[in-house]
C-alpha positions as CSV (number, residue, x, y, z in Angstrom):
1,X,22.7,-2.7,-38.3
2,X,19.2,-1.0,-38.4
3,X,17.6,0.5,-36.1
4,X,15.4,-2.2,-33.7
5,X,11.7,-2.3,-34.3
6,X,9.1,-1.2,-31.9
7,X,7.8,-4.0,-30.9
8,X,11.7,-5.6,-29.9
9,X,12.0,-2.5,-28.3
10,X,8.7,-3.0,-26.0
11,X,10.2,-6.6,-25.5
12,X,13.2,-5.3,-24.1
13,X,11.4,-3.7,-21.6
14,X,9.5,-6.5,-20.4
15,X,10.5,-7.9,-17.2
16,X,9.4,-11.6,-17.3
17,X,8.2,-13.3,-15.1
18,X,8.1,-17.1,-14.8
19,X,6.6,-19.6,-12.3
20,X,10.4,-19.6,-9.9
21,X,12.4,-17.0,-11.1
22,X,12.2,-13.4,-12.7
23,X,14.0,-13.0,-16.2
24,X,15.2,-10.1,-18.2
25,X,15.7,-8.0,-14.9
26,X,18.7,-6.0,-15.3
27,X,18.6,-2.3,-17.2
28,X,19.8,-3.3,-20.7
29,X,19.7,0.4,-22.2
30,X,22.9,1.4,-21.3
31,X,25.4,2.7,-24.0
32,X,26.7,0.3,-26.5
33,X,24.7,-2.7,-24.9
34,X,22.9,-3.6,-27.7
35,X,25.6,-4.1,-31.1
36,X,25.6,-0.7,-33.6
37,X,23.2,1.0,-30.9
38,X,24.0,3.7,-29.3
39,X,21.8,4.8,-26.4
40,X,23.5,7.8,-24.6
41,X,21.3,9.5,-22.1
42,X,19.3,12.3,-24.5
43,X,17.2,15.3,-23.7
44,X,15.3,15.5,-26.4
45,X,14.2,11.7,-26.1
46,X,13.6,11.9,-22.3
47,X,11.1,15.1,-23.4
48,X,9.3,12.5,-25.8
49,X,9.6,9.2,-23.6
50,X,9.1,10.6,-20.3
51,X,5.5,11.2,-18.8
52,X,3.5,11.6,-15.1
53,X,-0.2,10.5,-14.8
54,X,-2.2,10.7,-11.9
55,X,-5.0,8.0,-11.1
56,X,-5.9,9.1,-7.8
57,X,-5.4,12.3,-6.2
58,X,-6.9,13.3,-2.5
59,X,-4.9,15.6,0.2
60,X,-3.5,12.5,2.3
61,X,-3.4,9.9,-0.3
62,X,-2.4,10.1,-4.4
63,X,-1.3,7.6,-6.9
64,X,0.4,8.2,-10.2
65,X,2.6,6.8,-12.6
66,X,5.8,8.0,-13.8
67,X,6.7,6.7,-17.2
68,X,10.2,6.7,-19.3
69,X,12.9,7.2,-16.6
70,X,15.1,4.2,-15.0
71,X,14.5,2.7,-11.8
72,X,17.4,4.9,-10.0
73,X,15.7,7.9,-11.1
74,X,12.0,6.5,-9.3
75,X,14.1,5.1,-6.4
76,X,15.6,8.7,-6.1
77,X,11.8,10.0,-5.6
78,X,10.7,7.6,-2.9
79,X,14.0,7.8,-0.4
80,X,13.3,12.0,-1.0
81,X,9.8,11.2,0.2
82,X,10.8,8.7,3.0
83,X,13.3,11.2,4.4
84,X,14.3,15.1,3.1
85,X,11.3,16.5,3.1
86,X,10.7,18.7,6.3
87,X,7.9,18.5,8.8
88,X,7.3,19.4,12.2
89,X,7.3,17.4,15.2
90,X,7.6,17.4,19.1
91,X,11.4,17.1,19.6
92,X,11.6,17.9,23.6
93,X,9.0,17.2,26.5
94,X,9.4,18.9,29.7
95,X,7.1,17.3,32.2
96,X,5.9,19.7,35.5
97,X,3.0,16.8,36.6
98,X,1.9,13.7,35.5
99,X,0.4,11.2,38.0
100,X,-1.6,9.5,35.2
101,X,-0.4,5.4,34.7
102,X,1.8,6.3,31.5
103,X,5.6,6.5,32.6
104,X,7.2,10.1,31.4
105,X,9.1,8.9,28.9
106,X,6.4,6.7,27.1
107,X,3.9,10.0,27.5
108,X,6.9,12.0,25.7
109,X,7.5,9.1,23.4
110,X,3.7,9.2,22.1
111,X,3.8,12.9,22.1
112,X,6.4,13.4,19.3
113,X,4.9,10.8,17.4
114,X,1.7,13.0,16.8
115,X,1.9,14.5,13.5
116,X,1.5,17.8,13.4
117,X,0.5,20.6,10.8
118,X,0.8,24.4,10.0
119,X,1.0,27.2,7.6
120,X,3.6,25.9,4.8
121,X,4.6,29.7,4.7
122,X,5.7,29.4,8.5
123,X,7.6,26.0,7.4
124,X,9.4,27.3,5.3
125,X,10.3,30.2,7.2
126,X,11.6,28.3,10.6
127,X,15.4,27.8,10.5
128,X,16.9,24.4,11.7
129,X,17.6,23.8,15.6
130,X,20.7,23.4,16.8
131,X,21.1,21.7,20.0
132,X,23.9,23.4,22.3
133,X,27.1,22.0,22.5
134,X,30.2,22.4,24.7
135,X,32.4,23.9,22.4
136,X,30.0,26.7,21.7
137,X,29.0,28.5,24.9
138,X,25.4,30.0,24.5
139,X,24.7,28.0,21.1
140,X,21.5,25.7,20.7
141,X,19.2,28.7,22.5
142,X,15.3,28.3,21.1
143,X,14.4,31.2,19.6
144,X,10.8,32.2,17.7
145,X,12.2,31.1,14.6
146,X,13.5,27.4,15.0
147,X,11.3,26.4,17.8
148,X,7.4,26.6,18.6
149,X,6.1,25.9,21.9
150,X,2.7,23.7,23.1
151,X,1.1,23.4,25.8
152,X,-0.5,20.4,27.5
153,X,-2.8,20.6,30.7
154,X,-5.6,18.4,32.3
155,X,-6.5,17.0,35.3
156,X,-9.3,14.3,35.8
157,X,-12.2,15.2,38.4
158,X,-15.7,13.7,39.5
159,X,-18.4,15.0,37.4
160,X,-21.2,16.8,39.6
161,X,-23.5,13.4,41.1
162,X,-20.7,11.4,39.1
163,X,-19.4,9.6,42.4
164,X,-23.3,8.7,43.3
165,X,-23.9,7.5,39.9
166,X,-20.5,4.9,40.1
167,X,-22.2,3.7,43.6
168,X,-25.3,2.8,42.2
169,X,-23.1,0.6,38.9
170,X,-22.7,2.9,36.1
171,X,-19.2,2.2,34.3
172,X,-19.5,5.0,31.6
173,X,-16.5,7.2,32.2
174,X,-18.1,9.9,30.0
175,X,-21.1,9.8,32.6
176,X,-18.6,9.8,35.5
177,X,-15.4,11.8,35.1
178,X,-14.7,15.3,33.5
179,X,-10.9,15.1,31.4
180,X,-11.2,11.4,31.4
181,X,-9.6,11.3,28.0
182,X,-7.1,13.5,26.9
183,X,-6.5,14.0,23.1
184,X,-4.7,15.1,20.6
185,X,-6.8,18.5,20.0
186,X,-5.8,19.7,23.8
187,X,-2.1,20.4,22.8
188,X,-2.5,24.0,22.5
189,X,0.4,25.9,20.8
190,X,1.5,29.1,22.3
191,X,2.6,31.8,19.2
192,X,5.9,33.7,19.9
193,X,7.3,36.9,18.1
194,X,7.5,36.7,14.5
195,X,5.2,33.2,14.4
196,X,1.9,35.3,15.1
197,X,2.7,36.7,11.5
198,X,3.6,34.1,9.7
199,X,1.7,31.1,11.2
200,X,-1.2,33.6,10.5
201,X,-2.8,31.5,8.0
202,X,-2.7,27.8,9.7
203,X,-2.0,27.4,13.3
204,X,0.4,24.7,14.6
205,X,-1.9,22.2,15.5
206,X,-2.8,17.8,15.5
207,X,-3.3,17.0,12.3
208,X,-5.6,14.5,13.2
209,X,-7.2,16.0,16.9
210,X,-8.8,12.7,17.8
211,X,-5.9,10.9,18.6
212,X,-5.9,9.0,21.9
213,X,-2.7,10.3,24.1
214,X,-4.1,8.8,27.4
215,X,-6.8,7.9,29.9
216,X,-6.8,9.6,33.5
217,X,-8.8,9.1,36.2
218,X,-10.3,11.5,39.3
219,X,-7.5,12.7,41.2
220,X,-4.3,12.2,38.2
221,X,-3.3,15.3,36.8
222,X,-1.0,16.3,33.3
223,X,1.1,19.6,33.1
224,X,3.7,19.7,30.3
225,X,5.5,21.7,28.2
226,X,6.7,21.0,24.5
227,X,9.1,22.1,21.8
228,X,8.3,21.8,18.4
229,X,11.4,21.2,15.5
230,X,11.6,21.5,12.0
231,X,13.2,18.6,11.0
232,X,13.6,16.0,8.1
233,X,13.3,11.9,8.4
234,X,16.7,11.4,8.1
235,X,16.7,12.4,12.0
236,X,13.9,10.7,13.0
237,X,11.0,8.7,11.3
238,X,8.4,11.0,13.3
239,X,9.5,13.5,11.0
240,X,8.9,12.1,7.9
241,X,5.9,13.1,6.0
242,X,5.0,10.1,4.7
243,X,2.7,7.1,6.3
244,X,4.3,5.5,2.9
245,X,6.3,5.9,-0.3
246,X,6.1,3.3,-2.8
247,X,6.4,2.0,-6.0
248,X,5.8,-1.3,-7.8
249,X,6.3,-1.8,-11.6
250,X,3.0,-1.9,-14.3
251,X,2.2,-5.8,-14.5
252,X,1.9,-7.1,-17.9
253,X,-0.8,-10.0,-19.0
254,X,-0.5,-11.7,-22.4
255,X,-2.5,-14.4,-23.4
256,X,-1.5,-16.3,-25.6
257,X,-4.2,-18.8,-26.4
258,X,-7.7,-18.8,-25.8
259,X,-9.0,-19.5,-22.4
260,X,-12.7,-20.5,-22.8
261,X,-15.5,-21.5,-20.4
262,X,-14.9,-22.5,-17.3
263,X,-11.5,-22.5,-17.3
264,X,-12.0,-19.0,-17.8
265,X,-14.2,-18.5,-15.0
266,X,-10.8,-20.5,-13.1
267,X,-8.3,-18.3,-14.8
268,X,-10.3,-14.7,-13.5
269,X,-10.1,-16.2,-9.9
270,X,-6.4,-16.4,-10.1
271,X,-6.2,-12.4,-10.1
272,X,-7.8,-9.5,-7.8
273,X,-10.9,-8.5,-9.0
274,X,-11.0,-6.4,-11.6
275,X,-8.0,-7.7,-13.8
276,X,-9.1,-10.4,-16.4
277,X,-13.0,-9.8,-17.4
278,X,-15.0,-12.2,-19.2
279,X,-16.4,-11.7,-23.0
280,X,-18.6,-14.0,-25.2
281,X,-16.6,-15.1,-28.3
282,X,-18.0,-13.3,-31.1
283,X,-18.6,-14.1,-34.8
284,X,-16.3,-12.2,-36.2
285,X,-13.2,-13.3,-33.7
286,X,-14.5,-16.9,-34.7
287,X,-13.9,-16.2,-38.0
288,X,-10.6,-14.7,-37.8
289,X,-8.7,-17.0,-35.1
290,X,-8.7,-20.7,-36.2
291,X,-8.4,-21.6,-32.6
292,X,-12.1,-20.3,-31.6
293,X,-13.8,-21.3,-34.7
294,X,-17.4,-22.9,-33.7
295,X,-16.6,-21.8,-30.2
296,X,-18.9,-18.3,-30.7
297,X,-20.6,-17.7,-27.7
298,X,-18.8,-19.1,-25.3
299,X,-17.0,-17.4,-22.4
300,X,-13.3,-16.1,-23.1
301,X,-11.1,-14.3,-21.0
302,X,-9.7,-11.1,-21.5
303,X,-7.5,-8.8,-19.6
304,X,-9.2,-5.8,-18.4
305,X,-7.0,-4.0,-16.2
306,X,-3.3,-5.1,-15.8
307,X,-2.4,-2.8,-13.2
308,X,-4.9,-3.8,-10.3
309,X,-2.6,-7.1,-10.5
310,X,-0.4,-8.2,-7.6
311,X,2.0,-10.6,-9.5
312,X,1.1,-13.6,-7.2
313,X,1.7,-16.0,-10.0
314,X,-1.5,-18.2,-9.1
315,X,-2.1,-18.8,-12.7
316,X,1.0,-20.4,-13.4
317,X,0.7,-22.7,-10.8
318,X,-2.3,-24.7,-12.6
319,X,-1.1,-26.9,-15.8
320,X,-3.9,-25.8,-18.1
321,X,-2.4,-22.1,-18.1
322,X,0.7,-23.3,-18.4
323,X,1.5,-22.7,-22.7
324,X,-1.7,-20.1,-22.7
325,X,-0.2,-16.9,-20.9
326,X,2.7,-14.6,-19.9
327,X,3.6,-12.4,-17.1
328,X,5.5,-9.9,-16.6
329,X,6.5,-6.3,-15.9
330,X,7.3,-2.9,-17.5
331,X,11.1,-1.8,-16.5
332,X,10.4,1.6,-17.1
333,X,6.9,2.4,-15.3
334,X,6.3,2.7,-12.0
335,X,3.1,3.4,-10.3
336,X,3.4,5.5,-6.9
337,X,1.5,5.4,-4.3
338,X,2.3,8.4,-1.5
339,X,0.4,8.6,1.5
340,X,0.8,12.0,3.7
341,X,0.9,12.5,7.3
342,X,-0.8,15.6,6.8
343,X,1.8,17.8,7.1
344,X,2.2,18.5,3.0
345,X,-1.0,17.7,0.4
346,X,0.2,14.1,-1.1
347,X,0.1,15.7,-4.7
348,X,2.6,18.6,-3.5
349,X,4.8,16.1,-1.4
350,X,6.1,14.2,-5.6
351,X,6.4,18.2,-6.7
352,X,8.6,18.9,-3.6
353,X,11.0,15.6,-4.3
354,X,11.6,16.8,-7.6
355,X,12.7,20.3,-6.4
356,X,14.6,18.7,-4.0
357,X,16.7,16.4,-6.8
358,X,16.9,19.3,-9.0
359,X,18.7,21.2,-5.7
360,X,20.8,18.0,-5.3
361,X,21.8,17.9,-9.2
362,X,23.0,21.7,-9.1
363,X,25.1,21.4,-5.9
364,X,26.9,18.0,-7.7
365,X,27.5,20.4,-10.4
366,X,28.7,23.0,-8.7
367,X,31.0,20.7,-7.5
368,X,32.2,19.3,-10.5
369,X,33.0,22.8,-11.4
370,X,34.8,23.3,-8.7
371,X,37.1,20.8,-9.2
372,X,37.4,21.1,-13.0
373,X,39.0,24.6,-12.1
């Protein structure tokens, strides 16, 4: 048999997608799926095929699309970003004061889900904690190197002429009490042996220091001491360094007959903004396609931007689109969109789950090896 053409192989990777149901889901590239064709994973394809584009790229939020690789590949990517890459994050609370309303264990509860941020040199230099255990006398000690300290202190008090100004009516605590409000920026971090060195270059600190930890008033007070973990989301979601990790599949729009006037104007409110734009038929397209002859002028629609599309189908669900278009997907291109805590830049977070694979790949193989000997 000869080799398939490219447009059946562009079909084959069209997930379709009808007004009920999906069609053409399943990965149908596998060796010897297709008669005569043999489609063994390849290097030098996967070089050709294979491709990473960025659309948007800012330090807390980036979106790009990976092109050529199948879905457990992609999949692989996001549950890295979800949960293996490490952070930092407030793992124990010890609480000397607080008379403010919050019980202790909601105040510590809020506390380690603050993210926090620091030199990626001193990151990566911080070992994994240990908590102590029974078996081990002495074991699970915090030391400068798996564990950094912060420090949290306030107490609420009468501003000077603040109690005469609340007699006479004025309600504004800002005009009233001093440490009314305590925040994310007071959590000061207290630097131990080696981390003066190599937190040098970026303090542990909020990454975001205007987040609200809780509202005192004259007379309740806040003294606490926390320690700070390296850890990974796998133990806990307040160590992941993601807000989000996801990925949706590049819609496809084909249509297939003319859509003219105003059911045009109807067909571009089925989609978000942006997707299907509208064109005047011109004389040469009247010419060419029997179908808009003496219609030159008039309003046609036109896809403009597939992937702002959010699949909801609407189209289909109107009769007069029914024969005149076709939905569907690309199998093999994902768009990602990866939102940081702030911990890691978004762009380096994708960089970091591919080292992290690659890491996972060579210990499979090493292994393999050692069980082939």
């Amino acid at each position: 048999m000869g080799a398939p053409s490219q447009e059946e192989l562009e079909k084959r990777k069209r997930i379709q997608i009808n007004a009920e149901t999906v069609g053409n889901a399943a990965s149908n590239d596998l060796p010897y799926h297709w008669p005569g064709e043999n489609h063994e994973w390849n290097l030098d394809y996967f070089e050709k095929t294979f491709n990473v584009h960025f659309h948007t790229s800012t330090p807390y939020d980036s979106s790009f699309s990976l092109t050529g690789i199948d879905t457990s590949v992609a999949n692989a990517f996001r549950r890295i970003l979800l949960s293996e890459i490490p952070t930092l994050a407030i793992e124990d609370v010890f609480i000397y004061q607080n008379t403010s309303v919050i019980q202790d264990e909601v105040l510590a509860h809020r506390l380690g889900l603050i993210p926090l941020k620091a030199s990626r040199r001193g990151l990566n230099w911080m070992k994994w904690y240990s908590k102590p255990t029974e078996d081990s006398e002495g074991s699970g000690a915090p030391s400068d190197y798996n564990c950094a300290i912060l420090h949290l202190k306030a107490k609420c008090e009468w501003q000077e002429g603040g109690l005469q100004r609340a007699a006479r009516g004025e309600t504004d605590p800002d005009k009233l009490y001093v440490n009314h409000s305590i925040y994310a920026r007071d959590l000061k971090w207290q630097a131990v042996g080696k981390q003066v060195e190599m937190f040098a270059d970026g303090p542990i600190e909020a990454v975001n220091p205007d987040i609200l930890i809780v509202k005192m008033r004259p007379g309740q007070e806040i003294s606490l001491m926390m320690h700070a973990m390296k850890g990974i989301g796998q133990d806990h979601a307040k160590y992941s360094p993601v807000a989000t990790a996801s990925y949706r599949l590049l819609p496809t729009i084909d249509i297939t007959k003319p859509i003219l006037g105003a059911d045009a104007k109807k067909f571009a409110r089925c989609f978000p903004k942006g997707v299907i734009g509208l064109e005047a038929v011109t004389a040469e397209e009247a010419k060419k396609d029997p179908e808009l002859s003496g219609k030159e002028g008039e309003i046609k629609a036109v896809v403009k931007d597939p992937m702002r599309d959010t699949v909801s189908r609407e189209c289909l669900r109107h009769p007069e689109f029914k024969d005149k278009v076709k939905l569907g997907r690309v199998r093999d291109h994902f768009i990602f969109r990866v939102e940081s805590t702030g911990q890691w830049e978004s762009d380096d977070l994708f960089l970091e789950s591919v080292r992290l694979l690659k890491v996972k790949c060579q210990r499979v193989r090493r292994g393999l090896d050692e069980m082939m000997k």
